[in-house]
Structure formats: structure tokens, C-alpha cells
Backbone as ProteinMPNN parsed JSONL, in Angstrom:
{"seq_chain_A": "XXXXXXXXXXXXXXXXXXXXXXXXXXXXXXXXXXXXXXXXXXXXXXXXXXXXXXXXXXXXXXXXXXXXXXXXXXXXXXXXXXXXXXXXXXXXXXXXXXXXXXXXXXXXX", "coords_chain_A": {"N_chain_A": [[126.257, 125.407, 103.694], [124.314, 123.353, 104.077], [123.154, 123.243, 101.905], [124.803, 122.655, 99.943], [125.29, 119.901, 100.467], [122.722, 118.86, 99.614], [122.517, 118.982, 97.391], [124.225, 117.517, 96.473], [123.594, 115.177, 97.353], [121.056, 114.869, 96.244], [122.016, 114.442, 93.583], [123.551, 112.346, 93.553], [121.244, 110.078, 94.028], [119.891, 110.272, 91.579], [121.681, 109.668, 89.467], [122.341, 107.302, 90.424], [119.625, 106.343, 90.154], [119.291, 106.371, 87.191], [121.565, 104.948, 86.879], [120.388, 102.524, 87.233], [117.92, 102.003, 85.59], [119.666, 101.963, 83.073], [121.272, 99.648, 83.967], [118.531, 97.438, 83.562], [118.291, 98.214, 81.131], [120.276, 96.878, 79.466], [120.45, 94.073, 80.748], [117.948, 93.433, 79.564], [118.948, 93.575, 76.855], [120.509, 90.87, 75.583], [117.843, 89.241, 75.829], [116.242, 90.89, 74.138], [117.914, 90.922, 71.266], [117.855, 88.191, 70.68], [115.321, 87.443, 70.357], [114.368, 89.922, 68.469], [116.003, 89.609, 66.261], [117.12, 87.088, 65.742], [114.235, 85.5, 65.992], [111.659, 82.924, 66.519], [111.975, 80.785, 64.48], [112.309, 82.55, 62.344], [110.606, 83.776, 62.252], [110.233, 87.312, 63.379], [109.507, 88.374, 67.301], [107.7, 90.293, 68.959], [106.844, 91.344, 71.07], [108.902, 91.116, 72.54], [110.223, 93.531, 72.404], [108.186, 95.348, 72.45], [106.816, 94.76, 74.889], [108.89, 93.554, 77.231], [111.154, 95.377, 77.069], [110.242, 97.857, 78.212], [109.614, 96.703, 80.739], [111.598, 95.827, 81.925], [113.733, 98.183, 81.909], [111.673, 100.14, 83.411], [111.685, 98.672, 85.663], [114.202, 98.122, 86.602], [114.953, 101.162, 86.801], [112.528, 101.693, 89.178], [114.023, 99.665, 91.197], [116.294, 101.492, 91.259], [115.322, 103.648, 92.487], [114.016, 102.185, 95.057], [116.785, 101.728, 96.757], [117.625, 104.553, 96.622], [115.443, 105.148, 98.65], [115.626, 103.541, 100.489], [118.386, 104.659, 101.247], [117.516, 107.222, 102.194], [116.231, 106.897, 104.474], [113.555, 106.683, 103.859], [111.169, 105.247, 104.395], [107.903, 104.886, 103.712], [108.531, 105.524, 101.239], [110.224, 104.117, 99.786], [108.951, 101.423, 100.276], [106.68, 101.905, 98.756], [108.452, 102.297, 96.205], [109.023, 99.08, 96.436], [106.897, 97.877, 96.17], [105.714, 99.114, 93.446], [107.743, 97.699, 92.084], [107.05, 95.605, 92.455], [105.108, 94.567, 91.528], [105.974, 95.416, 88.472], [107.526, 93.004, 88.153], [105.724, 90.899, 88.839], [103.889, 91.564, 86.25], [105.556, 91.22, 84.2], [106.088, 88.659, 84.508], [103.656, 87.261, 84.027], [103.012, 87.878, 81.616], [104.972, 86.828, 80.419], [107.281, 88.108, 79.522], [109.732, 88.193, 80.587], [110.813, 85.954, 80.429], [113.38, 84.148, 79.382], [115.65, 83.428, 76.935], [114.958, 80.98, 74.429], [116.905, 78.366, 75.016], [120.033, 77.236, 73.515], [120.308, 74.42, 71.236], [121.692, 71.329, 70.408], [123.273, 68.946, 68.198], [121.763, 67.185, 67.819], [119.0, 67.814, 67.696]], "CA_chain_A": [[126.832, 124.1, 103.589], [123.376, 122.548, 103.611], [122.541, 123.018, 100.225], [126.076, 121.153, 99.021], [125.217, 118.292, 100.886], [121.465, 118.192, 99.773], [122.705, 118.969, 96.037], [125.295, 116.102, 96.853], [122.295, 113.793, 97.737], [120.043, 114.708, 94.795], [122.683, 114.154, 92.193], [123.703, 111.067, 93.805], [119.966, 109.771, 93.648], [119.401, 110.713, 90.036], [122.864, 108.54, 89.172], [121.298, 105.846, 91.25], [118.225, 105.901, 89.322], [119.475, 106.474, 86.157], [121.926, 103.333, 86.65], [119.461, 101.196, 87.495], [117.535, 102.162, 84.131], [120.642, 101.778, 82.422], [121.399, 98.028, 83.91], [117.724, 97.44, 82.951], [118.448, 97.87, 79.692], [121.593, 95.909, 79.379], [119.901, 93.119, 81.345], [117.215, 93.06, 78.379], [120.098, 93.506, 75.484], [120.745, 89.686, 75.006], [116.856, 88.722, 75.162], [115.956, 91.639, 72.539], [118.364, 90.887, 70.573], [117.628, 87.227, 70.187], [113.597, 87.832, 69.712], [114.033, 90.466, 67.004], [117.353, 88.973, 65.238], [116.32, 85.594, 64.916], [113.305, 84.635, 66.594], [111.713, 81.251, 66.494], [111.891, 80.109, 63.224], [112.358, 83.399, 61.057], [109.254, 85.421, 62.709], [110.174, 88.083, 65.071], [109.0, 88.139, 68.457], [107.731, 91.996, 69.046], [106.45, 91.338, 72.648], [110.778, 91.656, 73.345], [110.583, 94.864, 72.464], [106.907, 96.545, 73.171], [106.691, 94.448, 76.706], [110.206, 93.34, 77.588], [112.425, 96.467, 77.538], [109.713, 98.805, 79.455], [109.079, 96.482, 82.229], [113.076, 96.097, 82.348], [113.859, 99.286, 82.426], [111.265, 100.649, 84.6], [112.266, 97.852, 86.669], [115.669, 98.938, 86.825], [114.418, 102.819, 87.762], [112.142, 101.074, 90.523], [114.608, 99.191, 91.97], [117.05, 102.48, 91.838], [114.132, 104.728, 93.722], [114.312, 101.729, 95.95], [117.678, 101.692, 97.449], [117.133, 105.639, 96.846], [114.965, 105.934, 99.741], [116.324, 103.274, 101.339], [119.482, 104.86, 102.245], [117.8, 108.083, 102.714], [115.523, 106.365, 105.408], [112.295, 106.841, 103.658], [110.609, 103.65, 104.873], [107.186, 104.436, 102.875], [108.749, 105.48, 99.84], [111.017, 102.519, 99.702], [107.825, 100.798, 100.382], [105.967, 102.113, 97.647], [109.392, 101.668, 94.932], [109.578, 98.159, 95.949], [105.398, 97.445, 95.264], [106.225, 99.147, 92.196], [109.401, 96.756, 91.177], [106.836, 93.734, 92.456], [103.988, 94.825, 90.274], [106.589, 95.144, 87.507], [108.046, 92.062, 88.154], [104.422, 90.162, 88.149], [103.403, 92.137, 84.805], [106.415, 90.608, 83.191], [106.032, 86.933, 84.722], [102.201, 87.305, 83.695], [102.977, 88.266, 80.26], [106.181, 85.95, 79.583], [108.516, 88.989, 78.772], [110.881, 88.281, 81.537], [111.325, 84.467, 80.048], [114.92, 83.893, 79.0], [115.596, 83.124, 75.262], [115.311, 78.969, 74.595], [118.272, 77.064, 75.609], [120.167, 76.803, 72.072], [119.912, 73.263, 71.296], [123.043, 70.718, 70.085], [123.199, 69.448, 67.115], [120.629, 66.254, 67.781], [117.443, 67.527, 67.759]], "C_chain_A": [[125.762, 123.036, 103.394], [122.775, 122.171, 102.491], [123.501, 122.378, 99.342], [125.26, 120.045, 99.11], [123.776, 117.848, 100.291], [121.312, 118.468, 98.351], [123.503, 117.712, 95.769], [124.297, 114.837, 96.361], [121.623, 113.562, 96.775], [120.579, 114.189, 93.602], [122.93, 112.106, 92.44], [122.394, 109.414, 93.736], [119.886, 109.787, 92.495], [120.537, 109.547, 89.218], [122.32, 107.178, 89.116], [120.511, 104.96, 90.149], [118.132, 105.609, 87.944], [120.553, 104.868, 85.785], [121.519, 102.145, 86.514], [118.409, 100.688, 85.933], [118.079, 101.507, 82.965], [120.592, 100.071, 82.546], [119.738, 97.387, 83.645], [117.817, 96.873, 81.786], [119.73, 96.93, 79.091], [121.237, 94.55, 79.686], [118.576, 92.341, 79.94], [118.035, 92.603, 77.392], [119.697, 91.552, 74.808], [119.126, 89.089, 74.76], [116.371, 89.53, 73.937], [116.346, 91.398, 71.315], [118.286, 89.351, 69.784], [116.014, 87.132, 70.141], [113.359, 88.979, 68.594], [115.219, 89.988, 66.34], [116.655, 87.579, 65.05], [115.578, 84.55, 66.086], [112.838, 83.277, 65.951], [111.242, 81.07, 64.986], [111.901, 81.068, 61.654], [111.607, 84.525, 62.283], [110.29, 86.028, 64.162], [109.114, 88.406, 66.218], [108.901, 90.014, 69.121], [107.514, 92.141, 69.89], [107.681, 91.671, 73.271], [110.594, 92.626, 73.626], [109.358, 95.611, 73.512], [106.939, 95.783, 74.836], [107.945, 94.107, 77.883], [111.456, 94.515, 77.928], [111.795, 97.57, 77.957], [109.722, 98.281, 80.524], [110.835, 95.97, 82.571], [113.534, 97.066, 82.672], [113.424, 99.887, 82.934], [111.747, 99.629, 85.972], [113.334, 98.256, 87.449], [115.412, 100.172, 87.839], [113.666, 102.316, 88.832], [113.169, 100.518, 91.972], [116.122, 100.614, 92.993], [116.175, 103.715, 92.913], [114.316, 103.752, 95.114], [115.158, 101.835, 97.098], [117.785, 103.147, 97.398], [116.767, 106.093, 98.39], [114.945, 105.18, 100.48], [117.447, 104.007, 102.308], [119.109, 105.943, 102.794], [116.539, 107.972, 103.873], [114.117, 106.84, 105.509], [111.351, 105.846, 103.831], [108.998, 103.544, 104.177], [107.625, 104.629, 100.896], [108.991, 104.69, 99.381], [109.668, 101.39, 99.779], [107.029, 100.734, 99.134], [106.972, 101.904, 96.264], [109.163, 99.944, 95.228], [107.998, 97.531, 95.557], [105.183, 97.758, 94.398], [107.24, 98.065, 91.089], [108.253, 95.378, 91.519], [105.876, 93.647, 91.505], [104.515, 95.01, 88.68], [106.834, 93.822, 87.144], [106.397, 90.874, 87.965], [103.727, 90.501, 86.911], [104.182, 90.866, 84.125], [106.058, 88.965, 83.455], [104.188, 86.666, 84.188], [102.001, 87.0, 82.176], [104.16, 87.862, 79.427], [106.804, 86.775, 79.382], [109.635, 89.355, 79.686], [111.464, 86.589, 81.312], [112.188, 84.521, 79.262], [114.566, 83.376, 77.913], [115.641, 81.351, 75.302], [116.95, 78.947, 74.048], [118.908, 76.755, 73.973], [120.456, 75.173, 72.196], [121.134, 72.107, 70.097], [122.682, 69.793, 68.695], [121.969, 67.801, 66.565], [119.044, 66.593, 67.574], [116.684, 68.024, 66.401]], "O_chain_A": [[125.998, 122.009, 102.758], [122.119, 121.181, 102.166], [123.249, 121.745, 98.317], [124.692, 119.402, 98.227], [123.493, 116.653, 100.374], [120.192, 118.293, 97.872], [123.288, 117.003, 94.786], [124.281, 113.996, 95.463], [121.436, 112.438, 96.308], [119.923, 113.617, 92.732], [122.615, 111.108, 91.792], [122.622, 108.227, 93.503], [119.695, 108.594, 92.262], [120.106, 108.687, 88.449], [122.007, 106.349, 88.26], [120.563, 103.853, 89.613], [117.281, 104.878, 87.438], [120.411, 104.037, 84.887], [121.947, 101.122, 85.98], [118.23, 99.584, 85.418], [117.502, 100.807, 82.133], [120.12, 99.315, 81.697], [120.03, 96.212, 83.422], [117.61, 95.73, 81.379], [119.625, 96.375, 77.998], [121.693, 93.717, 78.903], [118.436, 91.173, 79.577], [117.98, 91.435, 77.006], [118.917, 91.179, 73.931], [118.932, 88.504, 73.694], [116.123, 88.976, 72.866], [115.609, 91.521, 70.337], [118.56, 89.227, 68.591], [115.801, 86.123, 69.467], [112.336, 88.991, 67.909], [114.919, 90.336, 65.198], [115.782, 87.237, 64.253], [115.923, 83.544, 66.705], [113.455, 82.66, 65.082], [110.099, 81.278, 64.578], [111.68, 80.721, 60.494], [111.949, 85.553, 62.866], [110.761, 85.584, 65.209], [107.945, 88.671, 65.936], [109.814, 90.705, 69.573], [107.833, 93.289, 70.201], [107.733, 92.343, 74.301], [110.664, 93.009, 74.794], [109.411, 96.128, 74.628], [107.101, 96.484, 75.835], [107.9, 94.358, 79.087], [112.356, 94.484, 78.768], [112.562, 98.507, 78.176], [109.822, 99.021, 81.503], [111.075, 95.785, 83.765], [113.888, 97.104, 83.85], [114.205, 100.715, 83.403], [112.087, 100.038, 87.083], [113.373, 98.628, 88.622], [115.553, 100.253, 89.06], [114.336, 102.55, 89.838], [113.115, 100.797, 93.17], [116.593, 100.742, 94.123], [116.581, 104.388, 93.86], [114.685, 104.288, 96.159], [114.699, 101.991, 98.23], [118.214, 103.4, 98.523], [117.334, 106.907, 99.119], [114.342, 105.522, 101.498], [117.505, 104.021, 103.538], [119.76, 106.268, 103.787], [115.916, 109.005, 104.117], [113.521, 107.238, 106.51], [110.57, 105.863, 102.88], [108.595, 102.395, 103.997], [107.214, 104.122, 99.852], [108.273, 104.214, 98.5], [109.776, 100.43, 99.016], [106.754, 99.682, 98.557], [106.443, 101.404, 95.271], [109.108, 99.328, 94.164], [107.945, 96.71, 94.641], [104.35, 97.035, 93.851], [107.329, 97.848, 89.88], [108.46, 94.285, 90.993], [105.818, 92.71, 90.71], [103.738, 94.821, 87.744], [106.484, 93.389, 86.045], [106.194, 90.199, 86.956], [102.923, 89.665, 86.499], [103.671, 89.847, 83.66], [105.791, 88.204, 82.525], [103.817, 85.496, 84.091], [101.207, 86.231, 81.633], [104.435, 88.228, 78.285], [107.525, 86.258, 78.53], [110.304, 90.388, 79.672], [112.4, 86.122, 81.962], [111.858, 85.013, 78.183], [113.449, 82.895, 77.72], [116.276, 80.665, 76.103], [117.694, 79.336, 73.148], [118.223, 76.037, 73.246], [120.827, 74.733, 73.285], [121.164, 72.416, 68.906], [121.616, 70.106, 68.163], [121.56, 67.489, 65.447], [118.131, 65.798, 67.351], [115.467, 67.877, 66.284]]}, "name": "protein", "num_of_chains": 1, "seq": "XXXXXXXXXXXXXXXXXXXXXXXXXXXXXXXXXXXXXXXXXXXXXXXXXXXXXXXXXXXXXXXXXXXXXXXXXXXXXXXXXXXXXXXXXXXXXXXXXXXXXXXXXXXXX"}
């Protein structure tokens, strides 16, 4: 019966992790799509892609390892996912590829 429950656990982890990946990438979608469709002024903006939708989606997988070994009361793992997700999260704020698309702009300026 131990090996259900600890096949249970693993799958349920892997879901987790894989969701988190997933909303990641979904979370990117709308900036990608407005830095290679029609970046500022014609030129595309390739930093979306090459720096923006890895440090999203590892983000994502970080944050799912997180609550991972949160619930399964791993207190350094969880430790070590979330200095992972902060070292993500300062890459991106370092390197602008977590800065929201400009504000579309009315029909004055």
C-alpha cells in the first residue's frame, strides 16, 4: 500500500511542476507575443523570447518544486526552490525581461 501512496505523491509532484511550467508560459504569451509581433516601431524585440520565456518558465517549475516540498515538509528543499525562483526573479528584473509590454497609448500622442 506504500508504494500507491508514494506513486500517488510522485505523480502528483510532477503535475505540480509541470503546471507551474505550463502557467509560466501562458504568463509570458501576451508579452512574447507583443515583442515579436509588433515590437517598438517595426523591429522585433528578441530578448522576449531568448530571456523572457526561460526565466518564466523556469520560474513557473521553481515555484512548482516550491510548494512541492512545501507540502511534503521538506523545509531545505523548499528553501533551496524558493532561492532558485528569487535568483530567477532578480535575473529577469536585472535584465528587463519581466517588464510588461508599454501601456498602448490613445489616440493623442
Amino acid at each position: 500500500m506504500e508504494n500507491r501512496s508514494e506513486a500517488f505523491r510522485g505523480l502528483a509532484g510532477c503535475l505540480t511542476v509541470a503546471a507551474g511550467g505550463i502557467a509560466g508560459m501562458l504568463a509570458w504569451a501576451p508579452y512574447g507575443r507583443h515583442g515579436l509581433l509588433s515590437g517598438f516601431e517595426g523591429a522585433k524585440e528578441w530578448n522576449v523570447l531568448w530571456l523572457g520565456l526561460p526565466v518564466m518558465t523556469f520560474g513557473g517549475v521553481a515555484a512548482g518544486l516550491t510548494l512541492v516540498a512545501l507540502a511534503g515538509r521538506k523545509w531545505r528543499r523548499a528553501a533551496g526552490a524558493a532561492a532558485a525562483l528569487a535568483a530567477l526573479a532578480g535575473f529577469g528584473v536585472a535584465f528587463d525581461v519581466l517588464e510588461g509590454p508599454p501601456l498602448a497609448c490613445g489616440p493623442g500622442c
